[in-house]
ZAMARLO-178801 format. One record per residue (C-alpha): residue in one letter; z, y, x. Coordinates in steps of 0.2 Angstrom, whole numbers, padded with zeros to 4 digits, always signed. Layout:
BEGIN
aZYX
...
//
This chain:
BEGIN
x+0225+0319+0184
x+0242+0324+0191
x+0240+0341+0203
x+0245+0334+0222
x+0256+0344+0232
x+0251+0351+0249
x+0263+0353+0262
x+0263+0365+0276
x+0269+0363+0296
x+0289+0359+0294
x+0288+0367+0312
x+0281+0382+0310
x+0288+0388+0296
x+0301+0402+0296
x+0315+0391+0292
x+0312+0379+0305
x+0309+0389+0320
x+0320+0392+0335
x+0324+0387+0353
x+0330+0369+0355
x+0340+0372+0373
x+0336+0361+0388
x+0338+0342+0393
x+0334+0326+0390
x+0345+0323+0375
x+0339+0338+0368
x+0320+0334+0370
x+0323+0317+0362
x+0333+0323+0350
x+0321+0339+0344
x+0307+0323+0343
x+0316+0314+0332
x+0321+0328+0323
x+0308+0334+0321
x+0300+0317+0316
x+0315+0314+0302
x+0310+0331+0295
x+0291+0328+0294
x+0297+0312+0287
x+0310+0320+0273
x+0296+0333+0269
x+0282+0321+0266
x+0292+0308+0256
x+0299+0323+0245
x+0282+0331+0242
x+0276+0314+0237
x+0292+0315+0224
x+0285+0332+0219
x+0268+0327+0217
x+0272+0311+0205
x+0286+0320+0197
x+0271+0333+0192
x+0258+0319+0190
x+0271+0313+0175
x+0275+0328+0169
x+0254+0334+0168
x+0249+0316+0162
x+0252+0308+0147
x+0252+0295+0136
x+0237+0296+0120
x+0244+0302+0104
x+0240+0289+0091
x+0245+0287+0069
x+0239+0273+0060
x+0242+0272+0040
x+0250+0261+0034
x+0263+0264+0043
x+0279+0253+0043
x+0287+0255+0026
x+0271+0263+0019
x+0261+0254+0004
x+0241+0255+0003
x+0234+0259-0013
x+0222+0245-0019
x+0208+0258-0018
x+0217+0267-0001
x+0208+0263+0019
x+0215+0260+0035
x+0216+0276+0044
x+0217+0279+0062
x+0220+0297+0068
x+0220+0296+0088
x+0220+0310+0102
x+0210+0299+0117
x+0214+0311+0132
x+0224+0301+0145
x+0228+0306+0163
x+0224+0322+0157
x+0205+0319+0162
x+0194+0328+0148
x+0178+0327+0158
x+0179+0308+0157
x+0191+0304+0139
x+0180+0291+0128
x+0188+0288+0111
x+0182+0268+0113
x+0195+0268+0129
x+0208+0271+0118
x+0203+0271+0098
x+0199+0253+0097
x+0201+0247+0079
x+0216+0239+0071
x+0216+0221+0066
x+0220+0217+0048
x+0226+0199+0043
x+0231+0191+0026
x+0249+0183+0022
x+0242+0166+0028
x+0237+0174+0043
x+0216+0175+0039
x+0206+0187+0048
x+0201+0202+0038
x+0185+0214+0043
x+0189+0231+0044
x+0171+0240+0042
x+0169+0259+0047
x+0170+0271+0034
x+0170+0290+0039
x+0172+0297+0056
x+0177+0313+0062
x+0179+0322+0078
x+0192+0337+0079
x+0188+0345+0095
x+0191+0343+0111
x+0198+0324+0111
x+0204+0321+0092
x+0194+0305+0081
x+0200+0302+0064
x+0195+0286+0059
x+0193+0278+0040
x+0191+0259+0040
x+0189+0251+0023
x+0193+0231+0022
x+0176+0220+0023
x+0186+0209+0007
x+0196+0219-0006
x+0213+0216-0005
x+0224+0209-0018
x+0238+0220-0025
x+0255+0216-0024
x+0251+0206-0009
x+0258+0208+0009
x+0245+0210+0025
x+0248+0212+0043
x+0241+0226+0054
x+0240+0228+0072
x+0239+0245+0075
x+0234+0242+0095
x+0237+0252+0109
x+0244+0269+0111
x+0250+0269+0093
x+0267+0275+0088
x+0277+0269+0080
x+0269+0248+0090
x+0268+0234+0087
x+0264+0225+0072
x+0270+0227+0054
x+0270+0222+0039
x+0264+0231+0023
x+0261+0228+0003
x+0247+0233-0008
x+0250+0242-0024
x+0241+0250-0040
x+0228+0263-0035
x+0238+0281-0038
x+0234+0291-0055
x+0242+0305-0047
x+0238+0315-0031
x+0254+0317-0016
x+0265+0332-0017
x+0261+0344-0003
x+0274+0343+0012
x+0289+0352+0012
x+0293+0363+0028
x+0311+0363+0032
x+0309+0368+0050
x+0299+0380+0061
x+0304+0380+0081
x+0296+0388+0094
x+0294+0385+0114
x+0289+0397+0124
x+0288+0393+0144
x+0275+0406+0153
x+0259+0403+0147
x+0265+0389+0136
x+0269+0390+0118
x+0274+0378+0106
x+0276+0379+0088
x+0286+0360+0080
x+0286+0360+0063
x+0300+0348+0053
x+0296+0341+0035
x+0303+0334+0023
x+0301+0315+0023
x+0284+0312+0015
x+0269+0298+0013
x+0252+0300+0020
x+0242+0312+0030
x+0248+0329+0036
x+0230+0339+0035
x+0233+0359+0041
x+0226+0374+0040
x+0227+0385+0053
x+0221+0403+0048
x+0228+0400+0029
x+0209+0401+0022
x+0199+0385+0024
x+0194+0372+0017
x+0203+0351+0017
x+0192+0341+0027
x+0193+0325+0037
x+0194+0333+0054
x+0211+0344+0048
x+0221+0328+0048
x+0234+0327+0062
x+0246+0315+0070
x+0263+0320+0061
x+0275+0306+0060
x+0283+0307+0075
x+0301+0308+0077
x+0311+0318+0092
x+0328+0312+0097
x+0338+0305+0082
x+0328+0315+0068
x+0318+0304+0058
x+0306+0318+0050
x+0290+0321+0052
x+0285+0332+0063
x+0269+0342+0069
x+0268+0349+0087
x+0255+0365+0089
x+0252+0366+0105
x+0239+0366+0121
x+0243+0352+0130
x+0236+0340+0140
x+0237+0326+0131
x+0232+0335+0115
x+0225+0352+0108
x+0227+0356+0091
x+0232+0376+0093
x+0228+0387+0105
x+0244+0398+0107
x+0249+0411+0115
x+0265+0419+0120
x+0266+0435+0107
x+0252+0425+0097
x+0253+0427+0077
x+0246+0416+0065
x+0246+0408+0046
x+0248+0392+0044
x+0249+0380+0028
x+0247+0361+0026
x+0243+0346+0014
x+0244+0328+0011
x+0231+0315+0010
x+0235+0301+0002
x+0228+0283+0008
x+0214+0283-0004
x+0210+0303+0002
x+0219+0313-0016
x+0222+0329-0010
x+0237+0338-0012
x+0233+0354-0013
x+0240+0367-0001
x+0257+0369+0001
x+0266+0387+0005
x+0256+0399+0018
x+0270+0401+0035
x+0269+0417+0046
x+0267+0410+0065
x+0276+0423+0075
x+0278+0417+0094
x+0291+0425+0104
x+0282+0435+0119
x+0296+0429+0133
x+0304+0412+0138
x+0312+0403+0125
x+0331+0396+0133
x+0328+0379+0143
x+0327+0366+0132
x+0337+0349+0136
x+0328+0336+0144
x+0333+0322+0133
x+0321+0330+0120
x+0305+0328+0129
x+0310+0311+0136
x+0310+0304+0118
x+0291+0311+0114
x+0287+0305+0128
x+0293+0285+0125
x+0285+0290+0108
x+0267+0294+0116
x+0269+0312+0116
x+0270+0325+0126
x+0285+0333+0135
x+0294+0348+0127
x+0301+0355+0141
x+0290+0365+0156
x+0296+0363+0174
x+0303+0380+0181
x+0288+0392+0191
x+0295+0390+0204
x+0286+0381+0217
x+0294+0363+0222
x+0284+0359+0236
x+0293+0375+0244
x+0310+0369+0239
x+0306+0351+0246
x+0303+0363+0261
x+0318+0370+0261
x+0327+0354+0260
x+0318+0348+0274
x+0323+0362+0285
x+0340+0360+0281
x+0342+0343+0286
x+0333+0349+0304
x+0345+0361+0306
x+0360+0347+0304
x+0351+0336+0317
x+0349+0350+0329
x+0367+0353+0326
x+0372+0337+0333
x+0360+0335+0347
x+0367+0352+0353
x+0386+0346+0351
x+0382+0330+0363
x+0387+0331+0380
x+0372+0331+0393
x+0370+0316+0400
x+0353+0319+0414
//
């Protein structure tokens, strides 16, 4: 859950303090003052805290294959790669909450079972899911899947079934690497080249494909349609534990829908800046986060319950002006 914001004594803080003068006017005036300050501060640490709130939680990350555009093999599965973390609440975080299986319906709008196949947990809060269809689907025929909640791109599409694949995927093509790097925070994005299937990594450069290295790739930020993979420690997702300085290899592969591997593409060198990377514009981390993602940019360290303060004590000081200006009516 979002951090709250505390806020200290508007009156006896070092901004804030000083001698009212005399008389009626004054008194009154120091009251309500003082009252319109407590008032400005508690209504802005509110903003602060569920300006933080948003920032710290976030929607689920969620990738279901097909997606829109993207055929199924007749031999291929349903998959479902879904970070369940919401609110940024690990301790409690069930996958059910959140990776509820797809629907699946022919062209005549039938009802088709989808049966679990495989299952794999990549820790802390990432479940790749493989459901296969309870009746075998027919190729060159057009189904209907829901994906369900969380999943981007929504809502419902279409998609066809084709001839099983005689050959595996192409592995991806890096065209991209960025980096982010914001205090203790650092984020690697890498941008492909537009491909079909499932991004599988390999952090380290030396293990072995598996079920569990499959992430969530096809998201898009801004108007860039590419795929692209954040590394990063978030709280709406974990797949990379970096560091500012940190160094790392890296290499990837696709998945096709009826799981043909690839192979590995080229081994990247992860080299992450050790200070503050230049602020990134705002509009970026808005657009992951209509997409289910997580923001790109870091507010600043510096505290905001303290500038709410200071704005606070600044529109004390105006009141006290005026009261002062008044002429004394007792």
């Amino acid at each position: 859950m979002g951090r709250s914001a505390t806020l200290g004594s508007v009156a006896n803080s070092a901004c804030c303090t000083g001698r009212w003068g005399s008389g009626r006017d004054e008194r009154n005036g120091g009251r309500r003052g003082a009252w319109f300050a407590l008032r400005v501060g508690a209504v802005l640490a509110l903003g602060s805290a569920a300006a933080r709130a948003q920032n710290d939680d976030c929607e689920p990350l969620r990738e279901i294959h097909p997606l829109p555009g993207e055929a199924l093999p007749v031999d291929g599965s349903i998959w479902d790669i879904c970070y369940y973390v919401s609110g940024s609440d690990r301790e409690a975080a069930q996958s059910d909450d959140v990776c509820a299986a797809p629907k699946l319906w022919d062209a005549q709008g039938n009802a088709i079972e989808l049966t679990l196949d495989r299952r794999a947990d990549a820790p802390p809060t990432r479940l790749i899911t493989r459901y296969r269809p309870a009746t075998p689907l027919q190729v060159g025929a057009s189904y209907k899947l829901d994906p369900g909640a969380f999943s981007s791109p929504s809502g419902t599409r279409n998609f066809q079934v084709v001839e099983a694949n005689a050959n595996p995927p192409a592995p991806p093509v890096i065209e991209a690497l960025e980096y982010s790097v914001m205090g203790s925070s650092a984020e690697a994005r890498f941008r492909f080249a537009p491909f079909q299937g499932l991004l599988v990594k390999d952090v380290g450069a030396h293990g072995s494909v598996s079920l569990a290295s499959i992430d969530v790739s096809h998201v898009s930020e801004g108007n860039d349609p590419r795929p692209l993979l954040r590394l990063a420690r978030r709280p709406c997702m974990e797949n990379f534990a970096a560091q500012p300085g940190a160094s790392a290899s890296l290499r990837f592969g696709v998945f096709d829908l009826a799981a043909n591997f690839s192979g590995w593409g080229e081994t990247r060198d992860l080299e992450f800046p050790t200070t503050d990377t230049p602020t990134e514009s705002t509009s970026a981390g808005d657009d992951a986060a209509q997409s289910g993602g997580c923001a790109l940019h870091t507010p600043g360290r510096a505290s905001l319950p303290v500038a709410w303060l200071a704005l606070a004590c600044i529109a004390l000081r105006r009141l006290r002006s005026r009261v002062t200006q008044r002429p004394d009516s007792a």
